[in-house]
N, C-alpha and C positions, 0 to 999 in steps of 0.2 A: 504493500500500500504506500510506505512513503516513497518507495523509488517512481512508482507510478508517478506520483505528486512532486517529486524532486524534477522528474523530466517533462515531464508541465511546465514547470516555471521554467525550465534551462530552454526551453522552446520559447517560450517568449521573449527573454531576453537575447536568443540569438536575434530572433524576427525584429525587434525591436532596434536593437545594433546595426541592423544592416541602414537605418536614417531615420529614428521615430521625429516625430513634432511632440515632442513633450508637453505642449500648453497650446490652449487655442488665447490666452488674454491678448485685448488687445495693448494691452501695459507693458506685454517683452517686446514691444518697440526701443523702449529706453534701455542706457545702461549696456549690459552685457543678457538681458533678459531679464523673465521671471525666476528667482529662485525656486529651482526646483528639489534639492532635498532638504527638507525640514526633521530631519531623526527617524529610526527605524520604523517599524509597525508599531513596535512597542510602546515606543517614545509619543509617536501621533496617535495612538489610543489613549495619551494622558495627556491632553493638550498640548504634546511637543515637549513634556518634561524630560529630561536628559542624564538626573544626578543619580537615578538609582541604578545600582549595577550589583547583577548577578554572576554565580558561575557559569551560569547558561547560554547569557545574552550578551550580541554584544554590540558596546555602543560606540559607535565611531565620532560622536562629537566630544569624546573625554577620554584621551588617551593612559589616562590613569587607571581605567576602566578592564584594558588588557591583561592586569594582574590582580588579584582576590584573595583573601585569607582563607578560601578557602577551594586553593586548587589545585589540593592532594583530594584526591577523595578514595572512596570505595577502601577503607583503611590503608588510606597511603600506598594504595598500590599500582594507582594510575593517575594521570592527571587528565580534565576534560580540554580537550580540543574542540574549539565552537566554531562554526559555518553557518552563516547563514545568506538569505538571497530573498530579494523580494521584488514583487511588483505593483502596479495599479491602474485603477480606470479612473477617470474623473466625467463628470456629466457638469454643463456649466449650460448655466440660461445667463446669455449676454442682453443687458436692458438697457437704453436710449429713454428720454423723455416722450419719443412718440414713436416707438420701436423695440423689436427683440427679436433674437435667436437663438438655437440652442447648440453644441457643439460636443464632442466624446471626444477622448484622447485615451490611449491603452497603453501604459508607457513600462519599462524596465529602470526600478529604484535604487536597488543599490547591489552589491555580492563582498560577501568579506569572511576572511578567516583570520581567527586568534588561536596563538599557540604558544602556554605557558611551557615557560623556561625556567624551574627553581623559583625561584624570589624575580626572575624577570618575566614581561611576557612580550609578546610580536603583536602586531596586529598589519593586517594588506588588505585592499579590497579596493572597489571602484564605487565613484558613484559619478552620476549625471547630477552635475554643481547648478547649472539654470538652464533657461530654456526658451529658442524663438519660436513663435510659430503664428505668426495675424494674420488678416485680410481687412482691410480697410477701404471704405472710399467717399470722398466729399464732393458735394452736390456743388452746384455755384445756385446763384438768386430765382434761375429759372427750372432749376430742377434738373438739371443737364451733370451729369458724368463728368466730374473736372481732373479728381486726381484719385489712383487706385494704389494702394500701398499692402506690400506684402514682406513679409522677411521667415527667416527659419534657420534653425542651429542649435547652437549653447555651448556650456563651457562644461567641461566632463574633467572629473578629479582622479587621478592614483596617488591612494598614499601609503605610508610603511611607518610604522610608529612602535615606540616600547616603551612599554611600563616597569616600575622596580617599584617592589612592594617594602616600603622602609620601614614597618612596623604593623603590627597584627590590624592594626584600623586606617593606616596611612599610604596611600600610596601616591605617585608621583607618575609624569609620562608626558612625553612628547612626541609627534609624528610630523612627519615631510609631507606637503599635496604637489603631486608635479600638476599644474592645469595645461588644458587643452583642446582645442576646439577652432569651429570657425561659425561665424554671424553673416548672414548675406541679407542686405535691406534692399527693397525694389520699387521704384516709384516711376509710376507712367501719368503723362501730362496728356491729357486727351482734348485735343485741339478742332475748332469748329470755323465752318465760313460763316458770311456773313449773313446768311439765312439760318443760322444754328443747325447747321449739317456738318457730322462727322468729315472730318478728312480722312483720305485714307490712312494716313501714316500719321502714328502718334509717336508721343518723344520719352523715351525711357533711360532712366538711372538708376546703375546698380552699384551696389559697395559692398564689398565683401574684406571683411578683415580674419585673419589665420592668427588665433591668440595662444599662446603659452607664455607658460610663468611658475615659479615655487615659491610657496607659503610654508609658515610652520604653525602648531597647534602645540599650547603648553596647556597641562591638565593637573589638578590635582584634588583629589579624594580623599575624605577622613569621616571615617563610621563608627565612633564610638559608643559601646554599650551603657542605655543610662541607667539600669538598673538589669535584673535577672530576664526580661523579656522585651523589652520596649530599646530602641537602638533612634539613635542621632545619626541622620545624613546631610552631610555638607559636600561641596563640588565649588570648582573652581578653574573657569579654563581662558584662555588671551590666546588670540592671534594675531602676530604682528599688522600692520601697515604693509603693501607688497605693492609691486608693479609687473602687469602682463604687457610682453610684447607684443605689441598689434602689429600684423604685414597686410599690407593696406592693398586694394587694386580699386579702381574706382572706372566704368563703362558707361557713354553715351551712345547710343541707336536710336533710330527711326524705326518702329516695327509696325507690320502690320496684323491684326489683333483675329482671329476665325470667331464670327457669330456664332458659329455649331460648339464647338470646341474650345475655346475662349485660349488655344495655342498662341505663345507670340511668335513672330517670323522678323528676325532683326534685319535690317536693312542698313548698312552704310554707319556697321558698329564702330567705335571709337575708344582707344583705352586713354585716358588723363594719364599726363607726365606725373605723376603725382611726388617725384623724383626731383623735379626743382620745384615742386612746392614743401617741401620738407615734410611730405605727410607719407611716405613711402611705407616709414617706418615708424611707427608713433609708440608711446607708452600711456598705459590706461595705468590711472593711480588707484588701489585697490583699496577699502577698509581695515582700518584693526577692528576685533570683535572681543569683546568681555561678557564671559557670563559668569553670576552666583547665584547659587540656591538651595534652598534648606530645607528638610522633610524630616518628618519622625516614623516610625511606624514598630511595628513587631515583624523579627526575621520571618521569612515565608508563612506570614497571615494576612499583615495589610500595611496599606503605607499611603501617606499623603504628604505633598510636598507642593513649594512656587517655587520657581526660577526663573529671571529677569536676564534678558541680553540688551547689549547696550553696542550698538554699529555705529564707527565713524562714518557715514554712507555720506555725508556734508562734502569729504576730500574728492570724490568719486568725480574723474575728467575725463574726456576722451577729444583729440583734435582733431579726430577728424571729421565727426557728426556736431552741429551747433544746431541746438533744436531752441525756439522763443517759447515763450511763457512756458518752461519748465524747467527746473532745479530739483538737484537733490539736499536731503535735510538728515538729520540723524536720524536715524530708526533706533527702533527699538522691541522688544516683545516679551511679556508679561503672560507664563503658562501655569496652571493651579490645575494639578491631577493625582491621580493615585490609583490605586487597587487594593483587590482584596480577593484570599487562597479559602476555600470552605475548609479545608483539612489537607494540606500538602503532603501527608503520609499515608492517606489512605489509595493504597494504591489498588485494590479492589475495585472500586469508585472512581470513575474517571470524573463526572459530574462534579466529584468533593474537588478535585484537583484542576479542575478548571480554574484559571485566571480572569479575574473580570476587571476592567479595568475603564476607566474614565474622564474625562478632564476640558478642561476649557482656554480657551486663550484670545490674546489683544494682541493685536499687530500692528503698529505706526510702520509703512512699508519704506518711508524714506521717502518718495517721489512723490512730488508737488506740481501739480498741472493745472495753471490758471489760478494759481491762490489757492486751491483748494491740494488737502496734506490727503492722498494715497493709505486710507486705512483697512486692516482684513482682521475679522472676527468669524470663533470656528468655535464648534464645540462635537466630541468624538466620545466613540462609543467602542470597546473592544474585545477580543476573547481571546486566551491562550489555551492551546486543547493540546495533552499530552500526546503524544502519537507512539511510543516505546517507555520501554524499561529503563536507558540510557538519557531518562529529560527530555527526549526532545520534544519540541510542539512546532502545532501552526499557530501560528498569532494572524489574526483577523482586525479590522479597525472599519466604521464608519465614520468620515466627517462631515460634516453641516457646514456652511458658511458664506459669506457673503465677503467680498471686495470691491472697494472701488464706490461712488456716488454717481446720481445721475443729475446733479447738479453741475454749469456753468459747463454744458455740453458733455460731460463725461460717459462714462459707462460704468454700470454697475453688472458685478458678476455674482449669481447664485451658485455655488457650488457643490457636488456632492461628490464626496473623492472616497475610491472603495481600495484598500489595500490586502493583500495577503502578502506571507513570508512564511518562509521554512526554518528555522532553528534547528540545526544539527550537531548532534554533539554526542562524542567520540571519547574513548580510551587509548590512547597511543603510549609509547614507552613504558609496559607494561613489564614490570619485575616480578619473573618466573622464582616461582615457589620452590618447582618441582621440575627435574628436569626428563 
């Protein structure tokens, strides 16, 4: 049964790989797109809460998180090696003041393995960092077809990080992201005679930038027991200020556009020196990011916990794109969630051992369009279903949410984002009894 369900998701994320569109918003205009990973299944089943770490799970936004007090197990005679891989759909109803549509996206979230080492541990995995994917277009005074805007991409992360476990409740860790990716933006000017009749040939602009760059991520974790059942969790993680390298190409054509098919046919393409205008090769300034957060709960029964992140997303530049009435500002994001185990031992009872889990959250997204501040609120709903003798589960999540206003012409997004993931976890370096 799991390998059925493991090569499920390994089908997706190849399908996916081969060039998903991550997002239909039309907000991954800006910037380098929509971010697109927000924390595991686990994490987005608790409104994107991130401090709590198990031996089971694992969290890639806290590289501290790679090592545990408790990853001997099975009396010391193995330690768990953890996999996991996930995906998702999202359903979004995009709304106008005097309009709407609806859109799907079925995208691949993240893949990663941890593998404790003594008092150290690894962690490697990928994920897809944000995300293009719009269609746009603006009318002029007569209702006429003026400008049609499209783009699609994002920026995709590997990283490799390691934890050291400095004491039975403390640990420490930091990991490398190499990024990588490319962003293509496409705008057609649809030109008329003087009886408001199409021409044939309209005039088209495309830009496409090839980004890479490396970040690092500093972590640290402290869970101390506050009495015989009840535990303190604290987290704490920075990531520097970083710059990607943009390589820039920039194309003017005349194309002619098929009524049937809405193909374009370029005509009398043109590449921009872009070479003597010093934008060949530009640098995009990237954010530092701080999170803290604090939760109580009892070991494998229940737990509730807030964590605040705090984005320099104000430095965030790019020279080649100058877009008016829109700035970036600080972000930020405020998430309060938790869970709760009916009996984690009862392993007769799959029902007693389910995970349920829950949570809510605010998001100041940083992007400011027309005075008006880019905000997304969500609220999620999850389950973690054991699937083996060995811990593992699927973790399931629903989230609710809305983005964006449809005031001073914007767009507002309803969204409903469906996640699965597989938790796999393993006995490796197993010290023979008996030979």
């Amino acid at each position: 049964m799991i390998k059925r369900i493991f090569l499920i998701i390994i089908f997706f994320i190849c399908y996916n790989f081969q060039g998903q569109e991550g997002t239909s918003s039309p907000y991954s205009f800006y910037g380098i797109g929509s971010l697109k990973f927000k924390g595991t299944t686990e994490n987005r089943a608790m409104g994107g809460l991130s401090i709590y770490t198990d031996s089971i799970h694992m969290n890639f936004r806290n590289p501290a998180s790679y090592v545990s007090n408790n990853l001997f197990s099975f009396n010391n005679e193995a330690r768990l090696v953890k996999f996991t891989v996930g995906v998702g759909h999202t359903m979004t109803e995009l709304e106008t003041s005097d309009a709407s549509d609806n859109s799907n996206t079925t995208t691949f979230d993240y893949l990663g393995l941890n593998v404790p080492m003594g008092k150290f541990g690894m962690g490697f995995g990928v994920i897809p960092h944000s995300s293009v994917g719009y269609n746009l277009e603006s009318r002029n005074n007569i209702d006429s077809l003026e400008y049609k805007y499209s783009g699609n991409g994002g920026v995709n992360k590997v990283f490799l990080g390691f934890g050291y476990l400095i004491s039975e409740n403390l640990s420490i860790g930091i990991d490398a992201h190499y990024n990588f990716g490319n962003i293509q933006n496409n705008a057609i000017e649809f030109l008329y005679d003087d009886e408001q009749l199409p021409l044939d040939y309209q005039a088209r602009e495309i830009n496409r930038s090839d980004l890479s760059g490396i970040n690092y991520n500093l972590g640290i974790s402290y869970k101390p027991m506050i009495n015989e059942k009840t535990q303190l969790v604290t987290s704490f993680t920075y990531s520097p200020s970083y710059n990607l390298t943009s390589k820039n190409k920039r194309t003017f054509a005349s194309v002619i556009i098929s009524e049937n098919t809405g193909i374009e046919y370029p005509i009398n393409e043109i590449e921009v020196d872009l070479l003597s205008l010093g934008l060949e090769e530009t640098d995009l300034k990237m954010p530092s990011k701080m999170s803290i957060g604090v939760g109580i709960g009892s070991v494998r029964s229940w737990f509730v916990g807030t964590e605040y992140n705090i984005i320099k997303s104000s430095v965030f530049s790019s020279d080649l794109l100058d877009i008016q009435n829109t700035y970036f500002e600080d972000s930020s994001i405020l998430s309060i969630g938790g869970f709760y185990i009916p009996d984690y031992n009862s392993f007769n009872k799959l029902l007693q051992r389910i995970v349920y889990r829950s949570g809510i959250y605010f998001e100041k997204t940083g992007l400011n369009i027309n005075n008006q501040s880019i905000k997304e609120f969500g609220i999620s709903f999850g389950l973690g279903i054991p699937v083996s003798s060995l811990f593992s589960n699927i973790n399931t999540v629903i989230e609710i949410g809305k983005r964006g206003t449809t005031d001073q012409n914007l767009v507002k997004e309803n969204f409903i984002n469906f996640q699965l993931s597989l938790s796999l976890n393993d006995r490796w370096f197993i010290k023979r009894k008996y030979n």
